[in-house]
N, C-alpha and C positions, 0 to 999 in steps of 0.2 A: 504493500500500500504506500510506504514512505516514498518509493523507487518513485511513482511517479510523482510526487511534487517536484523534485528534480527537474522536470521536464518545464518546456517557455510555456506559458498560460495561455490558452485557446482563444484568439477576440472572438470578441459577441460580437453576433451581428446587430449591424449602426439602427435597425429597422425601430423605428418606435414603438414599436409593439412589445419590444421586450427590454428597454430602458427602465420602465418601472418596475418589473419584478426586478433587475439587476439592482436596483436602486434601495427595494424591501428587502433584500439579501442581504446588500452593504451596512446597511442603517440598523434593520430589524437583530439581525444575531450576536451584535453585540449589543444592543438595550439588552435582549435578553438573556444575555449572559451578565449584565452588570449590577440585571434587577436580580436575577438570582445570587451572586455574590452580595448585595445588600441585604439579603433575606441569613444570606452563609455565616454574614459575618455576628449577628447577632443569634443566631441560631448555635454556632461553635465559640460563642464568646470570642472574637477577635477584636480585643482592644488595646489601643495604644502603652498601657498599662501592663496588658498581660504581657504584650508581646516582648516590654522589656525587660517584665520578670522573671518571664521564660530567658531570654537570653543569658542572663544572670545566672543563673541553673547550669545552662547549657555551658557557658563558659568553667564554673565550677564542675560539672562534671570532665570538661577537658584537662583541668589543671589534674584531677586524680588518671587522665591515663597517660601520662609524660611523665618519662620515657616509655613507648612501645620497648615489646617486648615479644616474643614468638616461641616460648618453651622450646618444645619439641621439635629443632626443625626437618629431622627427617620424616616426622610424621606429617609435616603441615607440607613438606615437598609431597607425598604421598596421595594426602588427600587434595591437592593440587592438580596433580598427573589424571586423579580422579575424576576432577571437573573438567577436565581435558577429554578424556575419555568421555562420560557423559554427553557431551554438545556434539562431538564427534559424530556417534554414535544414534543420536539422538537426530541431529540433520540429513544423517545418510539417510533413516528409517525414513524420514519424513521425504522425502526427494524422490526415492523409490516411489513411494504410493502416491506422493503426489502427480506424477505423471499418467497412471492410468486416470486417479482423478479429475484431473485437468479436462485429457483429452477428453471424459466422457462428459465435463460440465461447458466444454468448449459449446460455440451455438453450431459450429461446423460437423458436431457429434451427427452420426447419421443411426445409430441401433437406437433399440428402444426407449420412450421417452423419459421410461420411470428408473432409468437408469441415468440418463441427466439430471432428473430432480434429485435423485438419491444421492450423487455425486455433488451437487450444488448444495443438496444441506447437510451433509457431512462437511465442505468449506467452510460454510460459514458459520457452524457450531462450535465446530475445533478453530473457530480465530475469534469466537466470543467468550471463550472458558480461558481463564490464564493459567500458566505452565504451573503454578502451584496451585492451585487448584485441581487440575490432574493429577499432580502428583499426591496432594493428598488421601487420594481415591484410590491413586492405583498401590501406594504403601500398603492399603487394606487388601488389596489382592496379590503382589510380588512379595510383600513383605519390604522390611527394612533396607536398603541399600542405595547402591548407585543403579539397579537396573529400574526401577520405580524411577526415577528420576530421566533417565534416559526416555524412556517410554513418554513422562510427561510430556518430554521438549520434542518427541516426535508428535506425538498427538496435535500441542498445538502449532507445530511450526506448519504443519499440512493444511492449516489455514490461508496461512499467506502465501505460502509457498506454491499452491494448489493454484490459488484467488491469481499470482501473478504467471503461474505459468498458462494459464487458461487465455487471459490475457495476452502472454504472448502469440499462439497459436490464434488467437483470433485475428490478431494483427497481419497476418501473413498473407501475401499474396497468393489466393486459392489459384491461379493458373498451373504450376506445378503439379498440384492435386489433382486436379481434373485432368490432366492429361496424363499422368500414370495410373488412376482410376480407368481410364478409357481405352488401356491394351488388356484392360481384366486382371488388374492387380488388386489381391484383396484387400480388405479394409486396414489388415493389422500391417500388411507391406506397405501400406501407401504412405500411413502414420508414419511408421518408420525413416522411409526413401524420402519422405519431403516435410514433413513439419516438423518431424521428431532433428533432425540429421541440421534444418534451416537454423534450428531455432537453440542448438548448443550453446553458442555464445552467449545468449542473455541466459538462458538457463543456467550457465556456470556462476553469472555476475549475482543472480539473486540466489544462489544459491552462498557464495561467500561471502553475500550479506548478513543474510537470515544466520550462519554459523557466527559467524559477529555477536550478532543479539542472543544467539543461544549458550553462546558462552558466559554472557554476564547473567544472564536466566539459572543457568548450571549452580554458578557460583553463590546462590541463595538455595537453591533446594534443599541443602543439609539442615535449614530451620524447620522442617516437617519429616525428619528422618530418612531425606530420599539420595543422603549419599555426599562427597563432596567437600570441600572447605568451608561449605555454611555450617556445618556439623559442628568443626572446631568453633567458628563464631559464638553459636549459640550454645556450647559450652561453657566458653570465656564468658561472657554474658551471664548468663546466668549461675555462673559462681562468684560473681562481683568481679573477676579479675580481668579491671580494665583497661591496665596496659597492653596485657594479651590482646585483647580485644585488638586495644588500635595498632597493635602489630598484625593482629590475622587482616584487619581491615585493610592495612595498607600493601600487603602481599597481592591480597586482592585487587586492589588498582594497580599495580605495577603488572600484576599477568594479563588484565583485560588491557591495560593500553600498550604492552608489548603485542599480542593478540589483536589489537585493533588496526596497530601497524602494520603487522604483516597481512591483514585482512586486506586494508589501504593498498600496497604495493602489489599484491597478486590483482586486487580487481585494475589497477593501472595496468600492468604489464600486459593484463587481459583488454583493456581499452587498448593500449599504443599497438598490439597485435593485428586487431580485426580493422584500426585505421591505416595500416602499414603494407597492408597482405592482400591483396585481391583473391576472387577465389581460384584462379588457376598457377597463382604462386604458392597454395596450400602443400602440393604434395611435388618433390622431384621428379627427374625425369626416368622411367623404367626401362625393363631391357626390351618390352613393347610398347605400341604407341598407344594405346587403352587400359595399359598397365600402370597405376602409380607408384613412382618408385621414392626414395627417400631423400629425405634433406636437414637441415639441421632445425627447422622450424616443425614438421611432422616430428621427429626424432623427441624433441622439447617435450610434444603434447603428449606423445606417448608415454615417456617418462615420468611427466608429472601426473598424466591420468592413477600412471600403476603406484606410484607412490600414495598416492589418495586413496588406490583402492586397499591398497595392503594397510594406511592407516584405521580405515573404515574396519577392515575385518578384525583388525588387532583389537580395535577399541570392543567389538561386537565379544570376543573373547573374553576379555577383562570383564565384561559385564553379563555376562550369558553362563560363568562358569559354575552358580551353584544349580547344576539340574536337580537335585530335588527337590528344591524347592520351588521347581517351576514347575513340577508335576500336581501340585496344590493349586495354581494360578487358575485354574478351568474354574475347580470346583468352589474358589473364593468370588470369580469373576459371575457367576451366577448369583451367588447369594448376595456382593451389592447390586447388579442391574435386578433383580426382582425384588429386592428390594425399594427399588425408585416407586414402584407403581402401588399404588396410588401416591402422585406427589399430595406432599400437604403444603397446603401455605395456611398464612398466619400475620395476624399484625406486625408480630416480632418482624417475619420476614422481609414484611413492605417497608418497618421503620426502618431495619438494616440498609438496606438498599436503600430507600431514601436520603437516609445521613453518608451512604459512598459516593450516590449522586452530588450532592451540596460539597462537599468535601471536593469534588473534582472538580468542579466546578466554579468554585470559588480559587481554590488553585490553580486554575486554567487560567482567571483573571487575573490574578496578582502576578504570573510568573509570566503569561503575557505581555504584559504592562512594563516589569521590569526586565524583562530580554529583547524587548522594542529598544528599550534603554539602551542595554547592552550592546545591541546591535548597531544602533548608531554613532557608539563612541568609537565603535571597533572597524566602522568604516570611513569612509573620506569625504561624504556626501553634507555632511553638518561640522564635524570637527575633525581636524589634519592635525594627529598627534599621533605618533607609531610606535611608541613605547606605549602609549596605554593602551591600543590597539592587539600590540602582541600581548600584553599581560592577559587584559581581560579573553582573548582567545585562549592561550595558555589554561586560566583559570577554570573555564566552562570546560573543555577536557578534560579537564582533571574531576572535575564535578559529574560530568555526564560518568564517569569510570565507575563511580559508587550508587549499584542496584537504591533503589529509592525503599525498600524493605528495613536495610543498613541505617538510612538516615533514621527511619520509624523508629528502629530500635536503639536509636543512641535517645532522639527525643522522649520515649516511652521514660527510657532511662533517668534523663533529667528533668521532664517535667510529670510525667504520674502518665497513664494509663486514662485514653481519651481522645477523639475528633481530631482535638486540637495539635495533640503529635503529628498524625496523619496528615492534618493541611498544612503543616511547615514540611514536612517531608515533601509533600506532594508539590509543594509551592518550588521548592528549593530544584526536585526535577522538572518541573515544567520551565521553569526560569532556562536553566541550561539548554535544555531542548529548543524552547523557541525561540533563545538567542543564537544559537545554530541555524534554523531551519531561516529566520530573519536575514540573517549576515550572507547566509549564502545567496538568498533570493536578491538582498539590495546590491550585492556585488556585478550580478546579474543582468542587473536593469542595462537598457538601451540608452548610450551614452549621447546620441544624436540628440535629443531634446535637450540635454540638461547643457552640452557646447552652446547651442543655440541660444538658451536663455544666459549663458553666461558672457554671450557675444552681446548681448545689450544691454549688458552692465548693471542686470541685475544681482542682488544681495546672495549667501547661501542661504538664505532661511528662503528666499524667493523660488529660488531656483528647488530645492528639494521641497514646497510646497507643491510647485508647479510641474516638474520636471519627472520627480522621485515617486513621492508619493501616488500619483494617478497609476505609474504601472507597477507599484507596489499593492498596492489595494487587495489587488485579487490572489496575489500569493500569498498575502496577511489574512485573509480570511481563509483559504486553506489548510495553512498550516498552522493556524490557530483552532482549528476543528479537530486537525489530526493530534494536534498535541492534547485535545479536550478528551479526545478518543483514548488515547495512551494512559491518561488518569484516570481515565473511569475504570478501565481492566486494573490499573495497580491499587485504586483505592479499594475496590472489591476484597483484597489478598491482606492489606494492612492490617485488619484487625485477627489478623494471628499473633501479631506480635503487640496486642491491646493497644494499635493507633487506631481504633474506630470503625465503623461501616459494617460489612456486611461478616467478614472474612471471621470474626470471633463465632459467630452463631454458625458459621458454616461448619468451620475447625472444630466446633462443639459438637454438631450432630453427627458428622463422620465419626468420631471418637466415642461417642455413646450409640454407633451403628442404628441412629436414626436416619437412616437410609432416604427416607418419606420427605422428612424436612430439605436436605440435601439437594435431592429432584426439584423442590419447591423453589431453592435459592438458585438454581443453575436456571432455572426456567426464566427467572426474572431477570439474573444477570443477560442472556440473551437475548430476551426482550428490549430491554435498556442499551443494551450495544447494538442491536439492530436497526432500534429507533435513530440512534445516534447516527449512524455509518448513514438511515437512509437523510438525515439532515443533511448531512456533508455532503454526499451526492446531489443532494436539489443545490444547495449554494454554488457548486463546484458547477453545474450548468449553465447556472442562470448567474455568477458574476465571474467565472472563471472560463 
């Protein structure tokens, strides 16, 4: 989903017909978002007050975890290698099934119909459930470890990973298809010879995305016992011993932004490739003329394929190895899915979900509002200073590297148990996020206007009124939806570790194998992320 904001923003057409809906898009979704953050803020107590008596706390609880510290560090190497393992393993599963998924949610699917709708709401179920949320469910059926954990981040990554490769294949020039359909090539050859084979390259790119975010995903699951370095955390944590803590904590940002770099350099080398290479400079020349023969660029893919694969199967090893205990997995996997039916719901349920709505929501605004901020110091368009430009970039890397669960749990920590954790956490992620997804957009922008307006001597405040802002608008309203989106799924999860919302009653009825409630909460989460995703879509036509 993130993959395409990246892309230039689609003009509307000039037609008056569709200026005022584009106009109730722009105007309408942030009033209501600003009214709902008015309602947020008194609802979670957010007052000038608290906020800086929370801080006060917060800063005291820092002073007791200085100096970090790391015990054991062949074990925390260990359960490291762990979460490595896990994401691995966890994106390969999901990549696999998301291919036959895709092609059969594609609209070019040509077999039965109830086989696309099946396919289509298996996508979007598994991208409305967050990876701990699976995972808590499926511990009740694998039991304790890293493979519950793996399994979660396959589950949900087959969301997105599904949603965008579906998307790709729809993209595709069907000429190719239809004319290898048309010498009587079956269905599964044709997939194969032309959509499957076209469509590798972005297939790779989203694929060493999604392992990106599945590794910071990884790197929390040991707070529900599903394996991993969150294990140690919530060890540390919950014996008081807080410099461990911000020693495991910072292990953890040093592996995801090592991990993110190399994530960065493979998807570039895989960009400078497919800009470089035409397709008949693919494969060398053979010893016939219909034969491809090798060269150092084939040679490259080859190798790195098999290295990926032999990672993938190792990781699958590392996690697959207690079989008896996977002999149990049928007869557990029964007893919660028949367990869901009849779901229950409940006030509790709706107040839960209520208070993860407001919670994201209100933090969608405030982190909004301050990475608009951040985003403009950190470009050239309002203020030309490049030491604070690189810090503040510098800063939000490093921020984005710490799961938003982490922040929950440090706040839970120093301020008690409550909303209120939950929307600084959630606040402090959305900040980072939309000061990325900002920076990148205004960098972006088509410099043609703003030369122009600077050619008649007008002011910068004029110039990025006039110039900036107009084709900023509609990547502001997208990826202010997408980051509203991204809150909602993590405020859902926070209240495992007593930040608020949904996630404590959830974590509660799986644990006391009230199955009924569970179904209830998954139902609503869905609900609520559907409603969401289908906002974004209507805004995303009608001003984007």
């Amino acid at each position: 989903m993130s993959l395409t904001l990246d892309r230039p923003p689609v003009t509307s057409s000039p037609s008056s017909a569709r200026r005022p809906r584009a106009s109730a898009a722009t105007v309408g979704i942030p009033l209501a978002y600003l009214a709902v953050t008015l309602f947020g803020m008194w609802w979670l107590d957010i007052r000038p007050a608290a906020l800086v008596d929370g801080f006060e706390d917060i800063a005291a609880l820092l002073q007791r975890m200085v100096p970090p510290t790391v015990g054991d560090p062949a074990n925390l190497a260990t359960l490291a290698l762990e979460t490595l393992w896990i994401a691995i393993a966890g994106t390969g599963l999901a990549t696999i099934a998301s291919v036959f998924l895709a092609a059969a949610a594609s609209r070019h699917f040509t077999g039965p119909r109830v086989i696309g709708w099946l396919a289509r709401g298996i996508i979007v179920v598994t991208r409305a459930v967050p990876s701990l949320v699976f995972a808590l469910i499926l511990v009740r059926i694998v039991g304790l470890g890293p493979l519950a954990g793996a399994l979660a981040i396959a589950f949900h990554s087959v969301g997105m990973i599904g949603k965008m490769f579906a998307d790709v294949f729809e993209e595709q020039d069907p000429a190719p298809r239809d004319a290898v359909a048309a010498v009587g090539a079956r269905r599964a050859q044709n997939f194969v010879a032309t959509t499957f084979s076209r469509a590798l390259p972005s297939i790779t790119a989203i694929v060493l995305y999604r392992l990106d975010i599945n590794i910071r995903a990884s790197a929390v699951l040991g707070l529900v016992g599903a394996g991993g370095i969150g294990l140690a955390l919530q060890t540390a944590i919950g014996s008081l011993d807080y410099r461990r803590a911000l020693g495991i904590i910072l292990v953890i940002v040093v592996m995801l932004l090592v991990l993110e770099l190399a994530a960065y350099l493979a998807q570039r080398a895989l960009a400078e490739h497919a800009a470089e290479h035409t397709a008949t400079e693919l494969y060398g020349t053979g010893r016939a003329r219909a034969t491809p023969g090798w060269n150092r660029s084939r040679l490259l893919r080859v190798c790195s394929g098999a290295i990926v694969l032999a990672l993938f199967v190792f990781s699958l090893v590392q996690l697959f190895a207690d079989a008896p205990r996977l002999g149990r997995a049928w007869q557990n996997a029964v007893a919660v899915l028949t367990g869901f039916f009849p779901p229950a719901f409940s006030l509790d349920i709706a107040y839960g979900i209520f208070e993860s709505v407001i919670m994201a929501i209100s933090a969608t605004t405030f982190g909004v509002i301050v990475g608009l901020v951040i985003a403009l110091l950190s470009t050239r368009h309002l203020i030309r200073l490049e030491p604070l430009s690189i810090a503040l970039r510098g800063l939000m890397v490093l921020v984005r590297g710490v799961p938003d669960i982490i922040f929950a749990l440090l706040f839970v920590a120093a301020l008690g148990l409550g909303p209120f954790a939950g929307f600084l956490a959630l606040t402090i992620s959305c900040t980072a996020l939309a000061a990325k997804f900002f920076t990148d957009s205004l960098v972006k922008v088509d410099p043609a206007p703003i030369r122009a307006l600077e050619a008649t001597g007008a002011t910068r405040l004029q110039v990025f009124v006039s110039g900036v802002w107009p084709q900023f608008v509609p990547s502001f309203i997208g990826n202010s939806l997408f980051t509203s989106d991204l809150a909602l799924r993590e405020s859902a999860v926070l209240g495992i570790v007593g930040a608020g919302g949904i996630g404590f009653l959830l974590e509660e009825s799986v644990a006391t194998l009230h199955y009924q409630t569970t179904a209830g909460i998954l139902i609503g989460l869905i609900a609520v992320v559907v409603a969401l995703e289908s906002v974004a879509r209507w805004a995303r036509r009608k001003v984007i």
